[in-house]
KOLFIKOL-466115 format. One record per residue (C-alpha): x, y negated, z. Coordinates in steps of 0.1 Angstrom, whole numbers, plus 5000, padded with zeros to 4 digits. Example, Ala and Ser with C-alpha at 12.3 -4.5 7.8 and 13.67 -1.06 7.14 Angstrom:
2
512350455078 513750115071 
This chain:
674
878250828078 881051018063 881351428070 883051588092 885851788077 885052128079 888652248087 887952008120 884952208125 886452538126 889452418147 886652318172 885052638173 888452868171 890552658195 888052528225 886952848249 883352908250 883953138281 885752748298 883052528287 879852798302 881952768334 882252418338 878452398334 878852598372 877452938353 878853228372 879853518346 880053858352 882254088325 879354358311 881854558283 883554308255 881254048269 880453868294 876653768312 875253498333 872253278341 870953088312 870852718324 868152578299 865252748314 864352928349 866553238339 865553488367 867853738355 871253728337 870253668300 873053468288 875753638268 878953488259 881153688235 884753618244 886053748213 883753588185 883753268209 879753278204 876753228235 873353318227 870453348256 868453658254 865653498272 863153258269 864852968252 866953218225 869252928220 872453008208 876252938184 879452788188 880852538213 879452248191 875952408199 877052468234 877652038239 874651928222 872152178242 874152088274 874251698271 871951648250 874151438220 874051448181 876551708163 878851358157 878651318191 879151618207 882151678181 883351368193 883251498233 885251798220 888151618202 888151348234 888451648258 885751468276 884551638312 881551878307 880951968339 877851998356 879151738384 877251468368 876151148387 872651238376 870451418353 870751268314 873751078322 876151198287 879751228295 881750928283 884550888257 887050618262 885850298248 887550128220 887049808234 887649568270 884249538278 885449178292 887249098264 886448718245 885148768208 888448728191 889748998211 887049148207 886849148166 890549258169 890249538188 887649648167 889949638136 892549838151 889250088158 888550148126 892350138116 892950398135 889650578122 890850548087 894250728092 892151028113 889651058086 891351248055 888251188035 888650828035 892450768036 892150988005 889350697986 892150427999 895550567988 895150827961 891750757941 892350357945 896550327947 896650127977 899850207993 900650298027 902349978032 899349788024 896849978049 899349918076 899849538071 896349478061 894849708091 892449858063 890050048084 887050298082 883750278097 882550638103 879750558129 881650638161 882250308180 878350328192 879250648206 882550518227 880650228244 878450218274 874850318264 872050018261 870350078291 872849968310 873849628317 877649638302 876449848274 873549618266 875849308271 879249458248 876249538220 874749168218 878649028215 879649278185 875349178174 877048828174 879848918154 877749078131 879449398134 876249578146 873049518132 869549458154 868749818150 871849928170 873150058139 877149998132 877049708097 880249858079 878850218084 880350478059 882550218045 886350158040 886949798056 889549528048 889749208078 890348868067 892848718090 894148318097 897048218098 897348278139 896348648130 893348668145 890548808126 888148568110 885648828085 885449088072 884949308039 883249678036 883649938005 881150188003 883350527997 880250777988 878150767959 875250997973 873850727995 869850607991 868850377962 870050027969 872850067995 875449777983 878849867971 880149537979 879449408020 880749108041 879749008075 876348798074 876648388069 878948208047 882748338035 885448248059 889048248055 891348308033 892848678023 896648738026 897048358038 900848458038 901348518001 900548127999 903048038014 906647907995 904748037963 904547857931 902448037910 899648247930 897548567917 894048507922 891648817916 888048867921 887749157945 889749227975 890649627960 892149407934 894349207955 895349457970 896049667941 899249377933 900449397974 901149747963 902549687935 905249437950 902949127938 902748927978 901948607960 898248717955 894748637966 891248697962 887948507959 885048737972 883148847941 882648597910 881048317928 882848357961 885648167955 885547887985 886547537995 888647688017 890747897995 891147577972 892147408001 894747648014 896447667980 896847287982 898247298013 900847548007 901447337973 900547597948 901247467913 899947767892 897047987895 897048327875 893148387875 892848767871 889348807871 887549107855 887449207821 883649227817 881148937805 880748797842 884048797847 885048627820 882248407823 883348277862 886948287851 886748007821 884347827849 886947867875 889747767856 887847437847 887347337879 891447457891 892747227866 889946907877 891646997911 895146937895 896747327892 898147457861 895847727857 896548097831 894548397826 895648767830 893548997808 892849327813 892249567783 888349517778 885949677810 888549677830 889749547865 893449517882 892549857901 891150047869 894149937846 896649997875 895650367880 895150377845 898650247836 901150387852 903850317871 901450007880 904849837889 905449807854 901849767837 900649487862 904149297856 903349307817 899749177820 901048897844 904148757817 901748797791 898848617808 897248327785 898047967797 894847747802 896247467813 896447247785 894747487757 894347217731 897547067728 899647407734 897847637711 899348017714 901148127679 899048407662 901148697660 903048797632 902049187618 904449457619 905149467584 905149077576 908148857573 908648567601 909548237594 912248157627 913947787632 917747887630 920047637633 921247577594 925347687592 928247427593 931547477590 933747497622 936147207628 939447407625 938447667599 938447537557 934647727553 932347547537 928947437550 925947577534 922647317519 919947317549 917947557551 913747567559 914347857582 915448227579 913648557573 912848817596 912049127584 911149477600 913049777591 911750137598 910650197635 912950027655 915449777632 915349377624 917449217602 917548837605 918748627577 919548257580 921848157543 924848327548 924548447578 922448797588 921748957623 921149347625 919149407660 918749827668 917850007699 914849787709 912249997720 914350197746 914049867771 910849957789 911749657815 912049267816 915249317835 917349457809 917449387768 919949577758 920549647718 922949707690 923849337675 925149347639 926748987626 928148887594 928748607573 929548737533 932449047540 932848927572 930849077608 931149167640 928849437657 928749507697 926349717721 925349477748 922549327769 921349017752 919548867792 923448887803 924648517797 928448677805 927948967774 926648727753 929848447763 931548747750 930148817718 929648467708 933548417709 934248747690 931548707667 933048327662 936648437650 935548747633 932848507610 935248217617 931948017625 931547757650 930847917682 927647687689 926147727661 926148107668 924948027703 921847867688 921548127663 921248377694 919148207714 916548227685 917248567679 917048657716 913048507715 912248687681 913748997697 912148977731 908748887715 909449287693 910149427726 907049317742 905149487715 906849817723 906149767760 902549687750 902149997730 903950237754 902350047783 898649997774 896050307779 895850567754 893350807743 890650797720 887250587729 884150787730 882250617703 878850427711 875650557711 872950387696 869450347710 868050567682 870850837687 870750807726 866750887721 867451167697 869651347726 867451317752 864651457724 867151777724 867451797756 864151787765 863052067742 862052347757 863652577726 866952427733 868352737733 867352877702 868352547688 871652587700 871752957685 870152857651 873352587649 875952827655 874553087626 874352777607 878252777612 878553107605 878853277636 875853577639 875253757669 876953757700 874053577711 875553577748 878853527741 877753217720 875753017747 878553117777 881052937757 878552667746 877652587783 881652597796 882352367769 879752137785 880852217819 883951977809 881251687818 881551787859 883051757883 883852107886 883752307852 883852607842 887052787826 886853117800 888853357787 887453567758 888853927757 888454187732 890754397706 892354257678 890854097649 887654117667 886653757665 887653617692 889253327674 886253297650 883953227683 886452967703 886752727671 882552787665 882252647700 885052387697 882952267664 880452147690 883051927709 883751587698 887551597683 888651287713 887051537743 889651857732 893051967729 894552267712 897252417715 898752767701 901152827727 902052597757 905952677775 906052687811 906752267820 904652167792 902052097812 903551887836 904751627811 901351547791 901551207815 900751037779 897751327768 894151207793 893051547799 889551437826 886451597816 888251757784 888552107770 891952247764 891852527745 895252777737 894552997706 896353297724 896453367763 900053567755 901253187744 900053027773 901453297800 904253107811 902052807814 899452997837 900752887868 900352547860 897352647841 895552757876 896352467896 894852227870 892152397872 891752417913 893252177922 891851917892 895651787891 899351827883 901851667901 906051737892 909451557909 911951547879 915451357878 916251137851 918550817842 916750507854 916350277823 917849997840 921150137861 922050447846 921550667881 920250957886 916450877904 913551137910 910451047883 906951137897 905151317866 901251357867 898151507849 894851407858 891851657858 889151797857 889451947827 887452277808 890052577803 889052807769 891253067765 891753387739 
């Protein structure tokens, strides 16, 4: 069951009266000084002993029962509920009176549910319950939106929901006939298990709808990782799989996304991808999603199942069995161990990163008879089909023998030169597209002293009408034969800029390397060792570094702190030339070169736009706290807040205007300072 949030908790205690609720239990107070006295109701209180502190909001009997705290403590002594519960009564404003029917009867909070509703209705209004719960519960609209990307859009369209355990509490209680009777129908459902207990507890839930919109299954995330041993990530209702996950997308679409896991799918609503689907997990891809895709005449399925051996492994199987069932069928692969969730928060914007993954997704339909060209290496030369030069009709040139093909060749970072006989093309400015909207470069033509050079976008058929006629009475050229020429070098040219979108695009950082068993076994030897420590001092006077024995195993354990969730941060301070530089780089020596980053001085923004530097669980040092003090601001949050977050203007790359850029650094990271 997921926690209360403790600022909830303190609003309940500081904004509910204690002096209110002792009253409408029918306990007469009398004022005694700052506080006030009555008769204790939980036991035979023959005297006043009850004291309720007005100021601190506090009770506390001074009799026989010494019960005692807050108006949370109050409601669960009074009516006797659980803390859930009687925080629940609290936020509801329920009555707390002692006008009860009975004795034991618990106030009630408004039900969620018609109690004579049918089971569709039913299943629906449940949905919207733990809708609702979701956006009230910061905890886990925090899981949904910031650690997994799922945008806001996509939770309300969706009705993603949250099970925290408190529809049980909302609904007549078993012993009585409604109660009894509303529990077997959601028992039915499956939404509550035989031992009373809600089946998507402590889970984020995603409902499966047809194409009438009412609810038809369901799907539960576990959001906690501190649950017992065996507790499933992964939950559906009990029985088979039914229906089909964003039914909608299917519709008008020719090519559909198909991933593995609903996050997944999800993960591409968000991301502007509607034409996408899910099976449920590796094997849970149904006759009934094969038979909705045929319906809404799907011709190609884009499989993008995850990166990891069973993925892979139900993927090629899948594909198989897409293309028996007559579907053109291509693969969208992840960088290796990774999902559509992991590479989109990974990869950011995930607008841009999911869009490359999906043009450059491997076609499966016919494999054998379309094999995919190997690609050429940066520095090698390309044989391209040009078409071979002829003379124009109404120009003397003469034409040149045929030629095999013409030369591509890679100059410095960003250049190609492309020579076919006579003819060369100069391409600059490449790498400063970051889009498959826009490819716009720096086109150099010529044909022996003559050329023709122009700035323009080579995806606009009216700039390149434009350059072709230039370019065809400056070169005096037939004009089709340059049209051919450029529609070769507008493939050879869009096939560089992929590349450059690949390498700016695809995860950086450096990959911790592998242990092996032996090594692995040799760690956990050290750690076990009881003389750790003096193992840990003998190293550093092995690296020259004597004395200081304390100062040696503080930095030592903040360097390692950089491993949780919460580590530490240190600042060594002393006068100059004292050593304080010798003892940062002795502990540094300990930390593997991809885990740290060091810096001599860091200005006041530089923080903000390391988008492209993965600081999580690393150590960044700064030589010299004097070079970092315009940075400490930003220093400080990293380190409380575990993140950076700026809004920046800039050109967008594909209209020229002015936009506001979101720039963000991840934490947590380990802060060594001198």
């Amino acid at each position: 069951m997921a926690r209360i949030p403790a600022e909830e908790i303190e609003r309940l205690k500081r904004e509910i009266s204690m002096v209110a609720l002792v009253e409408a239990r029918g306990v007469a107070l009398e004022k005694k000084g700052a506080d006030l006295h009555g008769r204790c109701p939980f036991h035979d209180d023959k005297t006043p002993s009850l004291v309720v502190s007005p100021k601190k909001n506090l009770w506390h009997c001074l009799g026989k029962c010494q019960a005692g705290g807050g108006v949370i403590d109050w409601v669960m002594k009074s009516e006797g509920v659980s803390f859930r519960h009687a925080v629940e009564l609290l936020r509801e404003g329920a009555p707390l009176g002692d006008n009860r029917a009975k004795v034991g009867t618990i106030p009630k909070l408004a039900p969620p549910v018609s109690l004579d509703a049918d089971d569709a209705a039913l299943f629906s209004q449940v949905v919207a319950y733990y809708h609702r719960c979701l956006l009230e519960e910061p905890s886990a609209l925090s899981y949904v939106v910031e650690k997994r990307g799922i945008s806001r859009a996509a939770i309300d369209h969706f009705k993603l929901g949250f099970c925290n355990r408190t529809l049980g509490l909302r609904l007549p209680h078993s012993n009585r006939a409604e109660g009894a009777a509303v529990r077997a129908r959601l028992q039915r459902l499956g939404l509550v298990r035989e031992s009373g207990h809600e089946h998507f507890r402590g889970r984020v839930t995603i409902p499966i709808f047809d194409e009438s919109g009412a609810v038809v299954s369901m799907y539960g995330r576990v959001i906690l990782h501190n649950l017992r041993a065996g507790t499933p990530d992964h939950l559906y209702l009990p029985g088979p799989h039914r229906g089909v996950f964003n039914l909608n997308g299917l519709k008008g679409a020719r090519d559909v996304i198909l991933c593995e896991a609903l996050i997944d799918a999800l993960t591409f609503w968000s991301a502007g991808f509607k034409n996408v689907t899910s099976s449920y997990g590796v094997e849970g891809f149904t006759a009934e999603i094969l038979q909705a895709m045929k319906q809404h005449q799907v011709e190609r399925v884009l499989v993008a199942y995850d990166r990891d051996d069973a993925g892979d492994a139900a993927a090629a199987k899948l594909i198989e069995r897409l293309r028996g069932e007559g579907f053109s069928c291509a693969r969208i692969l992840f960088p290796r161990g990774m999902d559509a969730n992991s590479y989109a928060l990974k990869v950011q914007p995930a607008e841009k990163s999911l869009r490359l993954v999906v043009d450059k997704a491997v076609f499966e339909g016919q494999a054998t008879s379309q094999p995919e060209p190997a690609a050429a290496a940066k520095d090698e030369v390309l044989s391209i089909p040009l078409a071979a030069s002829s003379p124009a009709p109404s120009t003397p040139v003469t034409a040149p023998p045929p030629l095999s093909g013409p030369l591509v060749e890679v100059k410095g970072d960003d250049e190609l030169v492309i020579a076919a006989g006579d003819r060369r093309y100069r391409v600059r400015g490449i790498k400063k597209n970051l889009s498959h909207e826009v490819l716009r470069v720096n086109l150099f033509a010529s044909c022996g002293e003559d050329f023709h050079v122009d700035t323009l976008d080579l995806y606009s058929a009216k700039q390149r009408g434009a350059f072709l006629a230039a370019a065809a009475r400056e070169l005096r050229i037939d004009v089709e034969i340059l049209r051919r020429d450029l529609g070769r070098v507008l493939l050879v040219v869009e096939e560089k800029n992929d590349e450059a979108m690949r390498e700016v695009l695809e995860p950086k950082g450096d990959e911790a390397p592998e242990m092996t068993t032996e090594e692995r076994e040799e760690a956990l030897a050290l750690l076990r060792d009881p003389n750790l420590v003096s193992r840990i001092l003998t190293d550093f006077e092995a690296c020259g570094v004597v004395g200081e024995r304390t100062n040696k195993l503080v930095g030592y354990l903040a360097a390692v702190s950089r491993k949780l969730d919460d580590p530490l941060a240190i600042v060594v301070q002393s006068t100059s030339a004292a050593g304080k530089s010798a003892l940062m780089e002795a502990v540094l020596a300990f930390v593997p070169d991809e885990e740290k980053v060091k810096y001599s001085a860091m200005t006041g923004q530089s923080l903000f736009y390391m988008g492209d530097v993965d600081l999580r669980h690393k150590v960044l040092a700064i030589v010299e706290e004097e070079g970092a003090e315009r940075a400490s601001y930003a220093l400080k949050l990293l380190q409380s807040e575990k993140e950076l977050t700026i809004a920046s203007t800039g050109k967008d790359p594909e209209t020229g205007k002015l936009v506001t850029h979101e720039y963000k650094v991840e934490g947590p990271v380990m802060i060594f300072l001198t």
